[in-house]
C-alpha positions as CSV (number, residue, x, y, z in Angstrom):
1,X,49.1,16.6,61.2
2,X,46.0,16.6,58.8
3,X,45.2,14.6,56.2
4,X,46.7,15.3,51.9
5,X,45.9,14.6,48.8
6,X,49.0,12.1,48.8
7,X,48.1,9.9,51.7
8,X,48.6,6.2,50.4
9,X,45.2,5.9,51.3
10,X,43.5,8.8,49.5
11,X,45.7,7.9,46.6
12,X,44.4,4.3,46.5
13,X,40.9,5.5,46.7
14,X,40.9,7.4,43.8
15,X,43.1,5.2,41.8
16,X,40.1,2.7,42.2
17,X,37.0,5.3,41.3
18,X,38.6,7.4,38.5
19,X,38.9,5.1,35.8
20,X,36.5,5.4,33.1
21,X,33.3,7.0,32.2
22,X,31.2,5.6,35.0
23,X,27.7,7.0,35.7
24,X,26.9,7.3,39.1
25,X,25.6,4.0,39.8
26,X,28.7,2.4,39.0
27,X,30.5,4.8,40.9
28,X,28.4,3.8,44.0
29,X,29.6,0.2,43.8
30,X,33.1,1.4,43.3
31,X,33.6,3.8,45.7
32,X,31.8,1.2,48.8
33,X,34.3,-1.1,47.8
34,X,37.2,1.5,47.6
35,X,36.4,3.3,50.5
36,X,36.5,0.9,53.4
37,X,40.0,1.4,54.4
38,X,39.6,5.5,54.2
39,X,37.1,5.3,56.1
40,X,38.4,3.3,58.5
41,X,41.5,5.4,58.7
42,X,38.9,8.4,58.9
43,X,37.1,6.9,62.0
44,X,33.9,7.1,59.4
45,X,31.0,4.8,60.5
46,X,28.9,5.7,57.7
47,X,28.9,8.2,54.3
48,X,26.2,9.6,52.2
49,X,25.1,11.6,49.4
50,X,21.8,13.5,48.8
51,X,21.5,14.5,45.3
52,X,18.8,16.4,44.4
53,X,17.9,18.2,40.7
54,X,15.1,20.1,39.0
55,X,13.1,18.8,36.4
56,X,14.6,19.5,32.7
57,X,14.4,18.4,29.1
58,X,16.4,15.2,29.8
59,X,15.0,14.4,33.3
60,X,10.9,14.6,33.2
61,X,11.1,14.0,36.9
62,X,14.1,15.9,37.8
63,X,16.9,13.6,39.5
64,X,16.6,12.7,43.1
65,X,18.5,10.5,45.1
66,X,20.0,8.9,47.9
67,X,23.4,7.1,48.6
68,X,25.0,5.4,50.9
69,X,28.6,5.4,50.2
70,X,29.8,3.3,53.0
71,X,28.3,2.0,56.2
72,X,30.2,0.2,59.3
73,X,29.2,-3.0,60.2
74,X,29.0,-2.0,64.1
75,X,27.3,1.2,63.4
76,X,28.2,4.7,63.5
77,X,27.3,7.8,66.3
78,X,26.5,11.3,65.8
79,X,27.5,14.6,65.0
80,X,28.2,14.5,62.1
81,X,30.0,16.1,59.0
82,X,27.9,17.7,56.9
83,X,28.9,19.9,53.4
84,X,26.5,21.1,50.2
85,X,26.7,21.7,47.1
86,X,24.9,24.0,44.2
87,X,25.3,23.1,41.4
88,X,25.3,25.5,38.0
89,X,21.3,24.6,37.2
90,X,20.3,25.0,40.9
91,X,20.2,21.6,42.0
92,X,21.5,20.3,45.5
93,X,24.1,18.0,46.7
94,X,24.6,17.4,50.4
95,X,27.1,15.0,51.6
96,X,26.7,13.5,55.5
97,X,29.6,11.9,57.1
98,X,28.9,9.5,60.9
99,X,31.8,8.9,63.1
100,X,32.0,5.1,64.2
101,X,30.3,4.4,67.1
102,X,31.4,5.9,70.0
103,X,33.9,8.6,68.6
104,X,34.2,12.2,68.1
105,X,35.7,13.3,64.7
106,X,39.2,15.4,65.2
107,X,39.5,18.8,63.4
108,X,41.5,17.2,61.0
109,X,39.0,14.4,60.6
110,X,36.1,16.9,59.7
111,X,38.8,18.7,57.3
112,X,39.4,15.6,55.7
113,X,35.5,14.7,55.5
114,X,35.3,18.1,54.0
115,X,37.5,17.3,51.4
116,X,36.4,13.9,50.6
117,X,32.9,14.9,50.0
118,X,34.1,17.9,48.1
119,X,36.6,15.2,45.8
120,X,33.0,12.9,45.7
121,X,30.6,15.8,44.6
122,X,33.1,16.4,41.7
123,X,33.6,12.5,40.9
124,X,29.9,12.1,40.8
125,X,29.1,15.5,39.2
126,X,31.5,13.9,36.2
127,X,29.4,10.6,36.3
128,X,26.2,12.2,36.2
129,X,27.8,14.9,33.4
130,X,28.4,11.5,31.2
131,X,24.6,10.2,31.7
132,X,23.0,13.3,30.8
133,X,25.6,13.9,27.6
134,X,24.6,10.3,26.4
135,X,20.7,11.3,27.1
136,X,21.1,14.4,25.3
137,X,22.7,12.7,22.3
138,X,19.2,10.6,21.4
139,X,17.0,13.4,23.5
140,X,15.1,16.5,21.8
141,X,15.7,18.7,24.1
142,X,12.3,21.0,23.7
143,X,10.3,17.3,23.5
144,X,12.0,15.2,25.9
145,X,11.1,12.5,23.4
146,X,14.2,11.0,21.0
147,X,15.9,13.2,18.5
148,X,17.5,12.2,14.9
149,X,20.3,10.3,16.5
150,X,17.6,8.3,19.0
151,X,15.9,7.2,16.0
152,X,18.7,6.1,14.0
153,X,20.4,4.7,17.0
154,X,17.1,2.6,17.9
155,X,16.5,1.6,14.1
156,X,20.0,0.1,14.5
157,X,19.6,-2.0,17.2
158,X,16.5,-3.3,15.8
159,X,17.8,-4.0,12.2
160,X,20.7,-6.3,14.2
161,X,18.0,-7.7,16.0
162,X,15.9,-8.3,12.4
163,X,13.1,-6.8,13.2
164,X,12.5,-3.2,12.2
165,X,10.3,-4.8,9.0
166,X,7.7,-5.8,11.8
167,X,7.6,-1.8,11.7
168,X,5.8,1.0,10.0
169,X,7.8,4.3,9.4
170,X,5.6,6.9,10.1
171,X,6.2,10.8,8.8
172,X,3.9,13.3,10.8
173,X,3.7,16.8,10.0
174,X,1.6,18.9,12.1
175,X,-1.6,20.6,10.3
176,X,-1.1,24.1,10.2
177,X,0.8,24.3,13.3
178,X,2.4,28.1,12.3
179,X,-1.7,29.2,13.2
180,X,-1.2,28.3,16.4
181,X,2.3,29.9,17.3
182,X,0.1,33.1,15.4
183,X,-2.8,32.6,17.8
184,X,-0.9,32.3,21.7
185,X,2.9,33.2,20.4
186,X,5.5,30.8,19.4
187,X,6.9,30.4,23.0
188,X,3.5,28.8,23.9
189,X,3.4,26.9,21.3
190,X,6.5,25.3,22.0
191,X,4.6,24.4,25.0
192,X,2.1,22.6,22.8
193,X,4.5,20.7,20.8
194,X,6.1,19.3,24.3
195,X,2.0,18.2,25.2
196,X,2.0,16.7,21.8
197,X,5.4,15.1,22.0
198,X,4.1,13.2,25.7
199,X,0.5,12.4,23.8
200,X,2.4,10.3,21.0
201,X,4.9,8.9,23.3
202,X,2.0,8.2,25.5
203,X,0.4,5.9,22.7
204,X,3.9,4.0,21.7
205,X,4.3,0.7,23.4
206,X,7.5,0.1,24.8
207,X,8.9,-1.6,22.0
208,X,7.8,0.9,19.3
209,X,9.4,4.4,18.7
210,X,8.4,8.3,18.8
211,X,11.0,11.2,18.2
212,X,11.0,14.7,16.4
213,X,12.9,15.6,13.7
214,X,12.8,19.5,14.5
215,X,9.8,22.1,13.8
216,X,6.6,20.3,13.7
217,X,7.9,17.4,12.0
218,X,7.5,13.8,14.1
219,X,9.2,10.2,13.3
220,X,7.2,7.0,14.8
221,X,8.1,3.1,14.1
222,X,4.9,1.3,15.0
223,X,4.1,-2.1,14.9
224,X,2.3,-3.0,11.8
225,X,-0.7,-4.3,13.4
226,X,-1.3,-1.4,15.6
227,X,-1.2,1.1,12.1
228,X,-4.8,2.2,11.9
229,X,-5.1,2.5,15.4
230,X,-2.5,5.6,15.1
231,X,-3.9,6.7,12.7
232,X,-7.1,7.4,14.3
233,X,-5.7,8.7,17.6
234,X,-4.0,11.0,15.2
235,X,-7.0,12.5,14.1
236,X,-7.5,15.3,16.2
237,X,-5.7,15.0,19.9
238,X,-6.2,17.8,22.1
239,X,-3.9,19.6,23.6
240,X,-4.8,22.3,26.4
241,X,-2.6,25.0,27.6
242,X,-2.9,28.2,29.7
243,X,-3.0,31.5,27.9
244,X,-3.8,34.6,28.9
245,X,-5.5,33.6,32.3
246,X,-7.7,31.1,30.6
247,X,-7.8,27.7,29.2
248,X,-7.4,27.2,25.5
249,X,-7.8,23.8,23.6
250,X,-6.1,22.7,20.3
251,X,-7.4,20.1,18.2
252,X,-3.7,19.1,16.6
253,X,-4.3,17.3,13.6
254,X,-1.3,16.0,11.7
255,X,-0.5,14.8,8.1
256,X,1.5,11.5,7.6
257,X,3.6,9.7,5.1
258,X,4.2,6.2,6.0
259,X,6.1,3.4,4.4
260,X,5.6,-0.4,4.9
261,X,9.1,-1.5,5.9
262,X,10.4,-4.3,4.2
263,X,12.8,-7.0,5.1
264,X,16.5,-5.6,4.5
265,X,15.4,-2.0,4.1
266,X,18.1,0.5,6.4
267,X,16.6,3.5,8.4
268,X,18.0,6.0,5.5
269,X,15.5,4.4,2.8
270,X,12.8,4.1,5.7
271,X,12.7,8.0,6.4
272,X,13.5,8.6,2.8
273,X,10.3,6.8,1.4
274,X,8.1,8.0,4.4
275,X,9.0,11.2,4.1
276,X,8.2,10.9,0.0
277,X,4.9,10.2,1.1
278,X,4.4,13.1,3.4
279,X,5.5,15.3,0.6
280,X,2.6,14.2,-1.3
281,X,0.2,14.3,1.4
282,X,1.4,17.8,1.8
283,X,-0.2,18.5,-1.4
284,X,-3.4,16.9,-1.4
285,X,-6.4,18.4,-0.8
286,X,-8.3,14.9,-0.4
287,X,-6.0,13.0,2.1
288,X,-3.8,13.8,5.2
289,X,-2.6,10.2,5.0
290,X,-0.5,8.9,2.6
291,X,1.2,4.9,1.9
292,X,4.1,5.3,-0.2
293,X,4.8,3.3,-3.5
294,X,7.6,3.1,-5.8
295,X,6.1,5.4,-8.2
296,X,6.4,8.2,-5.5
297,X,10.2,7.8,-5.7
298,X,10.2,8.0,-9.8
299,X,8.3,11.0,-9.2
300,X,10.5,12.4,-6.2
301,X,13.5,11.9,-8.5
302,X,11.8,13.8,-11.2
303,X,11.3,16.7,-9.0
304,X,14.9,16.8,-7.8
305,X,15.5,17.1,-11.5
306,X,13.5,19.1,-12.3
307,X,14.5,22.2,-9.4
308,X,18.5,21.3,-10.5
309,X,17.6,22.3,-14.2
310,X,15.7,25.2,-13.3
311,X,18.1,28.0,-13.0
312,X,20.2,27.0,-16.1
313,X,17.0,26.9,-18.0
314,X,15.8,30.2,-16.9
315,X,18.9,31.5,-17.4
316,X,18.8,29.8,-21.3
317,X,15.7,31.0,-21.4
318,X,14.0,27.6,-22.0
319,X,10.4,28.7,-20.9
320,X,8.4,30.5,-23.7
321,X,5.1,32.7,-22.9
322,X,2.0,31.5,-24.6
323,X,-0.8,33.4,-24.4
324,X,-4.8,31.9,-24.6
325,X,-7.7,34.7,-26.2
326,X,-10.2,35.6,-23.1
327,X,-13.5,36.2,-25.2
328,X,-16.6,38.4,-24.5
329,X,-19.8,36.0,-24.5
330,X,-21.7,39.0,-25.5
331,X,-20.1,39.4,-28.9
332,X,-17.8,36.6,-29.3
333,X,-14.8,38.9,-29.6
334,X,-11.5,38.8,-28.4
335,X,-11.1,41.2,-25.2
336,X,-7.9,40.0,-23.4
337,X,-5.2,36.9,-22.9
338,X,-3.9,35.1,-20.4
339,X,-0.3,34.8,-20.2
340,X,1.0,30.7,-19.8
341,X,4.4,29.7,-19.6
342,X,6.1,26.5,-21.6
343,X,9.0,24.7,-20.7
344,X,10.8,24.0,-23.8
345,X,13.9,21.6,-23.5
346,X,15.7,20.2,-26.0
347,X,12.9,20.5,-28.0
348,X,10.4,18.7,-25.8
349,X,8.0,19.9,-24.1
350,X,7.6,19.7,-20.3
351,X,4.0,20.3,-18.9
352,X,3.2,23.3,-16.2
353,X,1.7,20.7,-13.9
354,X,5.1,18.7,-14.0
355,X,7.2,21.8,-13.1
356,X,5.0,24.5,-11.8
357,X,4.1,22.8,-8.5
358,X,7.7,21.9,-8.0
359,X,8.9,25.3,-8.1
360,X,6.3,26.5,-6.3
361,X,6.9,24.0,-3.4
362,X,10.7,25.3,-3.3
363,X,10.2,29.2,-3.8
364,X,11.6,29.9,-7.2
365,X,9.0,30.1,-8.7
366,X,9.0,33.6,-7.7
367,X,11.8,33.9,-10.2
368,X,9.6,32.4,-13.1
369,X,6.9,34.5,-12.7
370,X,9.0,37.6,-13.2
371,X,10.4,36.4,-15.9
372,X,7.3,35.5,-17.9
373,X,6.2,39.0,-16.6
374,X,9.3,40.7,-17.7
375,X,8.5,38.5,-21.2
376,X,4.9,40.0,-21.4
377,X,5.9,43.6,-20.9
378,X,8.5,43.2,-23.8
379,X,6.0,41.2,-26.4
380,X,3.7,44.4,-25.5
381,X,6.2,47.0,-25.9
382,X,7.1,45.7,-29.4
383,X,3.3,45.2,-30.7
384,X,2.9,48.8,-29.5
385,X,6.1,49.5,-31.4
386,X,4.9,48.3,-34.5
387,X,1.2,49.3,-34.4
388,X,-0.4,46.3,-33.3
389,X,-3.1,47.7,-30.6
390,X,-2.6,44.8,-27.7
391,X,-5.4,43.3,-25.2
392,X,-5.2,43.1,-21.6
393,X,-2.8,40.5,-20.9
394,X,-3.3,38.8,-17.1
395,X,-0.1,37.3,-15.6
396,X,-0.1,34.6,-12.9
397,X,1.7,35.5,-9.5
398,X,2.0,33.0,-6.5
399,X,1.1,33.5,-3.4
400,X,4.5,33.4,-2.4
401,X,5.0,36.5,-3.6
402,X,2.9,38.1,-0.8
403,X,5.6,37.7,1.6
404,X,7.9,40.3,-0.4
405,X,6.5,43.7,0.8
406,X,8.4,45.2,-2.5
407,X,6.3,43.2,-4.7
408,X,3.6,46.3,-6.4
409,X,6.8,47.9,-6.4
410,X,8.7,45.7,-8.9
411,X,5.5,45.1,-11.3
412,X,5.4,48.9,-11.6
413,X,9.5,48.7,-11.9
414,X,9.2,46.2,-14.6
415,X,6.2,47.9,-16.7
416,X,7.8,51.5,-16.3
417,X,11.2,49.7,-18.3
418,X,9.3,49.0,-21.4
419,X,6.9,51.9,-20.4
420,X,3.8,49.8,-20.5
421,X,0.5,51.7,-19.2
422,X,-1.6,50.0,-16.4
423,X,-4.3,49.0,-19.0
424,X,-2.5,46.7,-20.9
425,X,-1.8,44.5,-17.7
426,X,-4.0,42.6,-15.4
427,X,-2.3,40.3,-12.6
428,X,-3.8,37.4,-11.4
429,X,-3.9,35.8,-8.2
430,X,-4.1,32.0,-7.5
431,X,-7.6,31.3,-5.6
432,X,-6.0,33.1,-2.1
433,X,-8.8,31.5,1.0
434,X,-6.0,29.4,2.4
435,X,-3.6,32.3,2.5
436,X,-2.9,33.0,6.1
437,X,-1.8,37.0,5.9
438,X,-4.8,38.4,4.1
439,X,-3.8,42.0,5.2
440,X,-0.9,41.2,2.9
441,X,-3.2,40.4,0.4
442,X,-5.6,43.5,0.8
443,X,-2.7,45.7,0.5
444,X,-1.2,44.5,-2.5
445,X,-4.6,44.6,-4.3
446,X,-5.1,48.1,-3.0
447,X,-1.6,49.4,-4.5
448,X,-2.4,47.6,-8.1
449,X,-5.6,48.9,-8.1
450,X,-4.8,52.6,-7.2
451,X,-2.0,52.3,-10.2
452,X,-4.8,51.1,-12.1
453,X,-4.1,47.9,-12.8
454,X,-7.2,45.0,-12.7
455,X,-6.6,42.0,-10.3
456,X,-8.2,39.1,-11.1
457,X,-8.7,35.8,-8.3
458,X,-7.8,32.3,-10.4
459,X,-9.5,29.0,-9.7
460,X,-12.5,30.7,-7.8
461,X,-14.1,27.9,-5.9
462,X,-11.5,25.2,-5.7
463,X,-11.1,26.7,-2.0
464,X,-13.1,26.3,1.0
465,X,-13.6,29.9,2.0
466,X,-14.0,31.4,-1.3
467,X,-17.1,33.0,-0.7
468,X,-15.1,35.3,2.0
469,X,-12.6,36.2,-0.6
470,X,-15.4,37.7,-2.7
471,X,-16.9,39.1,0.2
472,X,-13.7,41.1,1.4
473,X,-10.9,41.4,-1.3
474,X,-11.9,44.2,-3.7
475,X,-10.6,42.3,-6.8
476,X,-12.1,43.2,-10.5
477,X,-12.1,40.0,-12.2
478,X,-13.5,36.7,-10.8
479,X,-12.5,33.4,-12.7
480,X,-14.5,30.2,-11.8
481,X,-12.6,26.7,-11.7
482,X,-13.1,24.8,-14.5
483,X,-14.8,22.2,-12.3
484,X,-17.7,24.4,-12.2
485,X,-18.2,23.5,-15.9
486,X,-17.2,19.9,-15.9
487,X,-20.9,18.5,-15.1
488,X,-22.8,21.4,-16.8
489,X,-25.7,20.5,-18.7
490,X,-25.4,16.7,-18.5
491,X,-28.0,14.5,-16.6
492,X,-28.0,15.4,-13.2
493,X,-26.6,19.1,-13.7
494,X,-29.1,20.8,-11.8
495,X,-27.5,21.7,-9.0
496,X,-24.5,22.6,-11.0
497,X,-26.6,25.1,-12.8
498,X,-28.5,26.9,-9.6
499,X,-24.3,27.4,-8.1
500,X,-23.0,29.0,-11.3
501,X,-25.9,31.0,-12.0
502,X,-25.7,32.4,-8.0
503,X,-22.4,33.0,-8.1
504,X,-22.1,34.7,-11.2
505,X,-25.2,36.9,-10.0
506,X,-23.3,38.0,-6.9
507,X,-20.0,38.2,-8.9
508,X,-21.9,40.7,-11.1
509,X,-24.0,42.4,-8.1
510,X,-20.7,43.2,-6.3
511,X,-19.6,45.4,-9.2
512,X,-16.7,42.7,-10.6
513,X,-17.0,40.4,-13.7
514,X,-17.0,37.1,-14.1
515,X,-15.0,35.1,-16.7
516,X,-15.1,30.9,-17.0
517,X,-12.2,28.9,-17.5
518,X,-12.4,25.5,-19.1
519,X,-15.4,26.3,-21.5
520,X,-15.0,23.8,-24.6
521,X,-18.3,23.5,-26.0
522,X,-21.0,25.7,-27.7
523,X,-24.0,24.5,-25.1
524,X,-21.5,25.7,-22.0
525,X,-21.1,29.2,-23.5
526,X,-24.8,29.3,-24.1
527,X,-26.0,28.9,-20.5
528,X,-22.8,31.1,-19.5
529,X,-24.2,34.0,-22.2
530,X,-27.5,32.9,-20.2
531,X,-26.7,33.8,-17.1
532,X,-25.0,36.8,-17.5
533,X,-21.1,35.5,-17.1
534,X,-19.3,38.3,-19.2
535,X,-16.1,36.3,-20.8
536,X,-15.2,32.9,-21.5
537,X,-11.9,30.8,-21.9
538,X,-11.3,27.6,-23.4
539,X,-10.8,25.3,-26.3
540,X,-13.9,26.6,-27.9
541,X,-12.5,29.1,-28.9
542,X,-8.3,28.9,-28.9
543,X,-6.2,26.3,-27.4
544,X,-3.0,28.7,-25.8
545,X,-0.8,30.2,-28.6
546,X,3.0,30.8,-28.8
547,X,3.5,34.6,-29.5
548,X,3.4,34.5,-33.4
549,X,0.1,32.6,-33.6
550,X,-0.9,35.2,-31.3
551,X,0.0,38.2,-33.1
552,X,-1.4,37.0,-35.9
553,X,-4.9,36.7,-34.0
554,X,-4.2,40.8,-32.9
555,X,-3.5,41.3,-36.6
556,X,-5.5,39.5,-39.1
557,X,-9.5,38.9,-36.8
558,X,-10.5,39.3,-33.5
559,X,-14.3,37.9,-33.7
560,X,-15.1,34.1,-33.2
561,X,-17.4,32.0,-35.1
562,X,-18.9,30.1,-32.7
């Protein structure tokens, strides 16, 4: 009669191995103490397991091991009973059963060894199932390093332990990482935020802490004293993968926020500060690393004000269109405007530079720039309306408008409303070298300029491949950075003098015009009139007017005494 299920002593076996969530080590000591008297019943003289597993996120080195579930004191003899498994992500199992010495198993034997290491593959399949579910709890699985939870989990142990402020929190954002998903595909770039992932872990001591927080964004707790040393293996690791048949380096270079930890601090005001500080080294041009301070936070709660207030405010129509005179250096006469918004709330006035940057950062300020341009086209349609001839009025759009493919297509929906004709409208584009899709940029200038509308590039020179962008985008209007004009004709202005005469030269040589920004005294539009720059901007002449001061300028004198 062959061996069940409901033998007394398969059912004491198992009522000593399936308790709990064991991993399979702790099942190994279990089941050699449980399954002495099976085996002795089964004539075994000695069990194993071969457990074999391919390398995955969770398991670098794949799993591979050995076990001896039970082994007779006086030895054990051969054939024996052999069974495998597959299991679902193509790993191997193979369990091995020995008769004691000097015995052949029965039929029913090998049925019941068959059955055993069936039951066992299963038991330890479970075991090993619960190690790799509490691995992938803390693990990223595209890094291999510690996710979110990891982190937090970590941070908690060492808080009990009172020591987390020995730490520095450490933000890291990767340095235009989206150039190189562009440059071999995002699949192999993947492949270079795993080599990444291994380089930073690969620089942690044992005590300290690396995970990813998802995209390109990194979390490290580093010892205080070890700080600047991270910060200069950070500065340009290289990463080398295989594309295309042939080696390709990256130089990953990273920005980071990071926050002295103090004593008491909890990993929620840790991340929050560190990541405060990675927001503003996101928007520096001067430094990719950034110590946080408690005026960061002020200003972090300021922004979050200021993007809740925003839609309410638009939607009041809080922000009022100024408009600043654009003069011709020639003549001194008024020749266009420049359209600027206000925030205006409860009658106090919020600064551009407060709220502008935060809505760009966000997106919506997509929304404020058609609405200032929506503002424009009306102020124009009722000067027309009343017979006040109107100048060419430039309107700011972001950059972040180049990702909406409709975008000529509204400004000609929104100037066809008020019927507003193309030479009454210039549109202005923030200094564009960093943008990454310039055929997205060449198109839309083409489509405003075939509908004969002037483009005009803002803040020429504050980017680092300006001289491209005149090369290459067919723009009409040029305007130079008011930094251009900041040293002008003080001691040591040479140089300053040679640059802005060059550039406007070429400016003027490539068929476009030049205007400067900024210009606030009667010496700076002299050597401007000198050197051929066509228009001028600036406090010289008017400060930015709201629309009646404006109007009133259309109406009552456009020439400049200067």
């Amino acid at each position: 009669m062959g061996y069940t299920l409901y033998s007394k002593e398969y059912k004491e076996f198992f009522d000593q191995i399936k308790g709990g969530n064991l991993t399979p080590d702790e099942l190994v000591v279990r089941i050699n103490s449980a399954v002495r008297p099976l085996a002795k019943e089964l004539h075994v003289g000695k069990a194993e397991l071969f457990l074999d597993s391919p390398v995955s996120a969770y398991e670098e080195d794949g799993f591979n091991r050995h076990v001896t579930l039970y082994e007779a004191e006086d030895g054990y003899g051969e054939p024996y009973v052999s069974m495998d498994f597959v299991t679902s992500i193509q790993g191997k199992c193979e369990g091995r059963a020995y008769p004691v010495q000097g015995h052949t198993f029965t039929e029913d034997e090998r049925e019941a060894m068959r059955y055993l290491m069936e039951l066992l593959y299963i038991v330890f399949g479970r075991g090993r199932l619960q190690t790799l579910m509490q691995k992938a709890t803390f693990t990223d699985s595209l890094s291999g390093i510690m996710n979110t939870s990891g982190l937090h989990a970590t941070a908690g142990q060492y808080m009990a332990r009172g020591i987390l402020n020995k730490y520095d929190g450490v933000f890291m954002n990767l340095k235009n990482f989206k150039y190189v998903n562009k440059m071999v595909s995002s699949r192999q770039g993947d492949v270079v935020l795993r080599l990444y992932a291994q380089a930073l872990r690969s620089f942690v001591e044992e005590d300290e802490v690396c995970a990813r927080l998802g995209g390109d964004n990194f979390f490290l707790l580093v010892k205080k004293e070890r700080i600047q040393d991270l910060i200069k293996f950070a500065e340009g690791i290289p990463i080398a993968i295989e594309f295309g048949g042939t080696p390709k380096v990256f130089h990953i270079t990273s920005r980071m926020g990071i926050y002295d930890i103090q004593e008491r601090d909890h990993m929620g005001e840790v991340m929050n500060n560190a990541s405060i500080a990675i927001g503003v080294a996101k928007t520096s041009v001067v430094n990719d690393v950034i110590w946080f301070c408690p005026e960061m936070a002020e200003r972090a709660v300021r922004q979050k004000m200021i993007s809740s207030l925003f839609p309410q405010a638009l939607k009041n129509r809080e922000f009022v269109v100024y408009y600043q005179p654009k003069v011709t250096l020639e003549d001194d006469e008024l020749c266009a405007c420049e359209a600027l918004v206000r925030w205006i709330r409860n009658g106090n006035l919020i600064p551009p530079m407060e709220f502008v940057p935060v809505l760009e950062n966000e997106g919506s300020v997509c929304d404020l720039d058609f609405y200032v341009f929506e503002q424009v086209c009306m102020d124009l349609r009722a000067w027309l309306d009343a017979g006040i001839e109107p100048v060419c009025v430039s309107v700011n759009f972001s950059k972040i408008h180049l990702h909406d493919e409709n975008l000529a297509a509204t400004i000609f929906d929104i100037m066809n409303k008020y019927q507003i004709d193309s030479k009454y409208i210039e549109v202005e584009l923030t200094e564009m070298s960093g943008y990454e899709n310039y055929e997205a940029l060449s198109n839309f200038v083409m489509k405003i300029k075939e509908a004969g509308i002037k483009t005009s590039i803002d803040d020429f020179g504050s980017g680092y491949s300006s001289l491209n962008m005149l090369k290459d985008l067919n723009a009409d209007i040029i305007k130079l950075d008011k930094t251009f004009l900041d040293h002008l004709l003080k001691e040591d202005s040479k140089q300053d003098e040679i640059v802005i005469k060059n550039i406007v030269n070429m400016i003027n040589e490539l068929d476009m015009e030049a205007i400067a920004e900024g210009v606030e005294t009667k010496e700076q539009a002299d050597f401007l009139r000198e050197v051929k720059c066509k228009m001028a901007q600036g406090f010289l002449y008017d400060r930015p007017l709201p629309h009646d001061e404006f109007e009133q300028r259309l109406v009552s004198g456009r020439s400049y005494q200067i």
